[in-house]
C-alpha positions in Angstrom: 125.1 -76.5 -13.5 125.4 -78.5 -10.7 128.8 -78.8 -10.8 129.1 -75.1 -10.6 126.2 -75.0 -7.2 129.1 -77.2 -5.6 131.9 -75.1 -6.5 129.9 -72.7 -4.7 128.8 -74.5 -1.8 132.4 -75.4 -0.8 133.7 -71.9 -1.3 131.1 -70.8 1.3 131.7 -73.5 3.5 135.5 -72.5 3.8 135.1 -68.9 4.3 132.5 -69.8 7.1 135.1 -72.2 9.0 137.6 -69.3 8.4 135.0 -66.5 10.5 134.2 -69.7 13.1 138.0 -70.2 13.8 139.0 -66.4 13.9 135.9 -65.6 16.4 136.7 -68.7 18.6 140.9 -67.3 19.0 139.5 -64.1 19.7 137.3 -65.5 22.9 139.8 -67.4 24.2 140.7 -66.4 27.6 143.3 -64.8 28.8 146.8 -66.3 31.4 146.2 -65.0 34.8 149.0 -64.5 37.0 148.7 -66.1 40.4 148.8 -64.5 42.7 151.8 -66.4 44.6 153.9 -64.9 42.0 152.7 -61.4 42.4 152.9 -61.4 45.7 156.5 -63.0 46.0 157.7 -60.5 43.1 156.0 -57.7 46.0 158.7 -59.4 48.2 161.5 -58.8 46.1 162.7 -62.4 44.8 160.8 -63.5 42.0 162.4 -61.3 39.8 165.6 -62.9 40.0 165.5 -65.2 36.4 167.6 -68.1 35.7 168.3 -69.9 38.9 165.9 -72.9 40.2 167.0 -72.1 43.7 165.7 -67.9 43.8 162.1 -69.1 42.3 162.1 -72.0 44.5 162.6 -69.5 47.5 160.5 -67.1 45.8 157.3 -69.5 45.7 157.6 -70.6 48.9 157.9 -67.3 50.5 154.6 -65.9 48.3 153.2 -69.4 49.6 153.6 -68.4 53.3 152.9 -64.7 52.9 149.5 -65.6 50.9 148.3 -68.3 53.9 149.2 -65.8 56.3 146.7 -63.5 54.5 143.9 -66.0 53.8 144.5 -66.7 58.0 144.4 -62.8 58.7 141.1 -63.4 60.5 142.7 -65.3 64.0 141.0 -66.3 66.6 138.9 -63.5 67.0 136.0 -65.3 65.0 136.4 -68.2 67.7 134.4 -68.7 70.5 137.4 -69.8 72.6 139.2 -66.1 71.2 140.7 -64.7 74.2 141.1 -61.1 75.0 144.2 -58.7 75.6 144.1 -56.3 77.6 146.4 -54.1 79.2 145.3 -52.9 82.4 146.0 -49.5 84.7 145.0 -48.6 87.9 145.5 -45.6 89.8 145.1 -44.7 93.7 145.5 -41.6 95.9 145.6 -42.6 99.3 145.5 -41.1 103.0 147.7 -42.4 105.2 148.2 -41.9 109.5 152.1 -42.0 109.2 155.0 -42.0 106.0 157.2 -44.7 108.3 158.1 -48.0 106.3 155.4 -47.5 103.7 157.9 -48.5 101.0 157.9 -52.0 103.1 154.6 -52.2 103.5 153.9 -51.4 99.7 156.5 -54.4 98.6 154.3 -57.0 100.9 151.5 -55.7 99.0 152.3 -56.4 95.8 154.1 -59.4 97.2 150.9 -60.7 98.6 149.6 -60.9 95.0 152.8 -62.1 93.4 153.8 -58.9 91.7 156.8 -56.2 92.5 157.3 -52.4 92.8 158.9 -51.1 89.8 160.2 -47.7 91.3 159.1 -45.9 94.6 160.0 -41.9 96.5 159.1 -40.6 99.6 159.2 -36.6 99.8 157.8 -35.0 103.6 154.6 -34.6 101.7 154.0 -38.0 100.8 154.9 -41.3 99.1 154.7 -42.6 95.7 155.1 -45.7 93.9 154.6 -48.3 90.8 154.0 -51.5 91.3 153.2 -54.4 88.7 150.9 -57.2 89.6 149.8 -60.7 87.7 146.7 -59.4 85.3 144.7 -62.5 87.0 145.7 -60.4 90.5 144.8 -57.1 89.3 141.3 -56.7 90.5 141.6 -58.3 93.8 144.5 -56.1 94.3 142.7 -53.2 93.2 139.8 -54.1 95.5 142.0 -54.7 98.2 144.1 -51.2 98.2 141.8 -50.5 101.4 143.8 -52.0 103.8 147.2 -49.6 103.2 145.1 -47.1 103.8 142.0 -44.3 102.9 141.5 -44.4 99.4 140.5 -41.0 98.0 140.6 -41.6 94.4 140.4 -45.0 92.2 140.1 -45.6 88.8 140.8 -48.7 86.2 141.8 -48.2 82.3 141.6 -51.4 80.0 143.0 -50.9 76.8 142.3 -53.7 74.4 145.4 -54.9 72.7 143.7 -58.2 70.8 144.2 -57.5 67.1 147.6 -55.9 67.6 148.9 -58.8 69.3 147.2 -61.5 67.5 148.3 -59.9 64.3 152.1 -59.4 65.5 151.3 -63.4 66.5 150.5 -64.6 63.0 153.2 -62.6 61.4 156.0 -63.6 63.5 155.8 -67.5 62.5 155.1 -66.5 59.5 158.6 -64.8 59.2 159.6 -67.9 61.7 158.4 -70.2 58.8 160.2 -68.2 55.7 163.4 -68.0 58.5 163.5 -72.3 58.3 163.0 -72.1 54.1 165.6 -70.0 53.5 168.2 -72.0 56.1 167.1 -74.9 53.9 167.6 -73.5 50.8 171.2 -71.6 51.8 172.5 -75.3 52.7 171.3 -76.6 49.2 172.2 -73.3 46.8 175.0 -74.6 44.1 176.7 -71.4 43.0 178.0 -68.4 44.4 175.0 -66.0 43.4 172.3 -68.3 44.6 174.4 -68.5 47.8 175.0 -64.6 48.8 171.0 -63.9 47.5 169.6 -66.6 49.7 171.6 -65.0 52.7 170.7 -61.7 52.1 167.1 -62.8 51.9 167.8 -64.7 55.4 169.7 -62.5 57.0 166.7 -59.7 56.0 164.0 -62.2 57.4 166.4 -62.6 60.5 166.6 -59.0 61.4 162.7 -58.7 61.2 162.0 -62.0 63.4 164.2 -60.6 66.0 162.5 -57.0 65.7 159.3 -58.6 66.0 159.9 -61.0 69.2 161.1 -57.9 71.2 157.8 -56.1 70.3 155.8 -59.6 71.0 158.0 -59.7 74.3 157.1 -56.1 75.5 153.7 -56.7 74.7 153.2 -59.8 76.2 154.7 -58.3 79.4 152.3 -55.5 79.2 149.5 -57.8 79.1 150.3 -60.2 81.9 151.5 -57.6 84.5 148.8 -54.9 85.2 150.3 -51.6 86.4 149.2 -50.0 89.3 150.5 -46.0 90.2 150.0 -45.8 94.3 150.3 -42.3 95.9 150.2 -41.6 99.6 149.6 -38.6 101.8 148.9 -37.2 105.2 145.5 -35.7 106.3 145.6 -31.8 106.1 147.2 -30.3 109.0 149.3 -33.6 109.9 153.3 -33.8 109.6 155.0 -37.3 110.5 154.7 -37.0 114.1 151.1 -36.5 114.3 149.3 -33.3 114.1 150.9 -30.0 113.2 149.6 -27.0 115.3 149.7 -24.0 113.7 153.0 -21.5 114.4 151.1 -18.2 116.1 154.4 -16.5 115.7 154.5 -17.4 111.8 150.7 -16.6 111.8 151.3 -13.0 113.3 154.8 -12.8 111.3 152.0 -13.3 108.1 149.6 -11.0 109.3 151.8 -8.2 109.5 153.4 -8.8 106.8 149.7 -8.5 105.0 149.0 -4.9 106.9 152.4 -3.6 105.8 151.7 -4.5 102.4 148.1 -3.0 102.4 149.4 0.3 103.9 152.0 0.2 101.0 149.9 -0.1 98.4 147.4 2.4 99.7 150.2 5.3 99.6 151.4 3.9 96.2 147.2 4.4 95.4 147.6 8.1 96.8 150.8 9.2 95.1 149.4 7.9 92.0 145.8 10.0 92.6 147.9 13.2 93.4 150.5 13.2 90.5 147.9 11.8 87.5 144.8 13.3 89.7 145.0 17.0 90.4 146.0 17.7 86.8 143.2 15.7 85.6 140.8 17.8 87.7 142.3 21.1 87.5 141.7 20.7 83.1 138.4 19.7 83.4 137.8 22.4 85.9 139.1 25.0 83.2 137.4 23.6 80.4 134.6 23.8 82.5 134.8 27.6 83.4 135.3 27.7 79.6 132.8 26.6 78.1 130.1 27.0 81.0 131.4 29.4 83.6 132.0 33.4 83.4 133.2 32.9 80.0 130.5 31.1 78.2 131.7 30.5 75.0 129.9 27.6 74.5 126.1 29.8 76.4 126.9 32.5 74.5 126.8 30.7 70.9 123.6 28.7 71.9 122.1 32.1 72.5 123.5 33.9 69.2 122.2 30.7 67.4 118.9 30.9 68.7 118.8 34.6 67.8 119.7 34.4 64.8 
């Protein structure tokens, strides 16, 4: 009897450590991918098997591109983050003369350690560009009083900051995977390792260049302010001082206007007798009709009411 309560006991023990085992491989967690490889197989390496040298490159490159990431918030949560702007500023002017003002507009933006990108002069006026220091631009703005009447000013700040610091933090980044793969092309053993590290650099290349000419333009932008300058003469005023007025032009004008008056009054005329008359002469005879001796239209008001 008791020999049979044991055989009985250990078959129930065993299929309990069978259920205990199959429940605890059926919780056990599952392999995450990191995401270095995910992101380095998103740059197009880490699916190269079978060479040391492409997942070498391939981790290293998700390594950059992933701190890049976790770094995506610059300076702009500092309290030292500076700001970039691009600054515009345009003035209309009036002026007493047009003489040397393209002279007198490069000593102004000499004055203030900036240049004149372009510049015309027409008999109506003068107008030019002129780029000056950003740390210039408001005292040069302030200053635009002394060339001459200032008419109409206005400032535009356009706040460049996250393009430029995110154009920043990409550009050593691709600076960084540039100096890896130049490490790694020295150090490749065979012939496929060799032409897929260079086509990686030379890729990496291409964009670092790309990205300095867009970090040079912009830079440029930033730390020279533009400012348009156009400049006029009062009303009235030519070069020489003030412009009377041509009386023989004036009275050349005015009968010019009379002529044309007395043109389009006979034009007016011709127009009333040709589409006029006939107008008049069939509303006159519907008239008579309808309403005159004839009466059609009296004579069936009264044979209506008649009848």
């Amino acid at each position: 009897m008791k020999s049979k309560l044991l055989n009985k006991l250990l078959v129930f023990s065993f299929i309990l450590a069978v259920i205990l085992s199959a429940s605890s491989c059926s919780k056990e967690q599952p392999v995450i991918m990191s995401s270095n490889f995910a992101r380095a197989d998103s740059i197009g390496v880490a699916n190269t098997k079978g060479s040391a040298v492409k997942k070498s490159v391939a981790m290293d490159m998700a390594y950059e591109t992933e701190e890049s990431v976790d770094n995506g918030v610059y300076e702009s949560a500092s309290p030292n983050f500076e700001r970039k702007l691009i600054k515009t500023g345009h003035l209309n002017m009036e002026v007493a003369t047009l003489s040397d003002l393209d002279k007198t507009v490069a000593e102004f933006a000499q004055k203030y350690n900036g240049y004149v990108t372009n510049s015309s002069m027409n008999e109506n006026g003068f107008d030019a560009t002129v780029r000056i220091p950003n740390r210039n631009f408001e005292e040069a703005m302030n200053s635009a009083g002394d060339l001459g009447k200032v008419k109409y000013r206005s400032v535009n700040s356009q706040d460049v900051s996250e393009d430029f610091y995110d154009l920043q933090t990409r550009l050593e980044t691709k600076k960084t995977m540039q100096k890896k793969l130049e490490s790694y092309l020295s150090s490749a053993k065979d012939m496929k390792d060799l032409l897929e590290v260079e086509r990686q650099l030379n890729m990496v290349t291409t964009e670092v260049e790309s990205m300095e000419g867009r970090m040079k333009r912009l830079s440029n932008q930033i730390d020279y302010s533009t400012i348009y300058i156009g400049m006029s003469l009062p009303t009235g005023y030519d070069n020489s001082g003030f412009n009377w007025p041509d009386l023989g032009e004036s009275f050349r004008e005015f009968g010019y206007n009379i002529v044309k008056f007395g043109a389009g009054l006979l034009m007016f005329l011709f127009y009333l007798v040709v589409y006029g008359i006939p107008v008049v002469a069939v509303a006159a005879f519907f008239f008579w009709l309808l309403f005159g001796r004839v009466g059609l239209l009296v004579k069936l008001f009264k044979w209506l009411k008649k009848n």
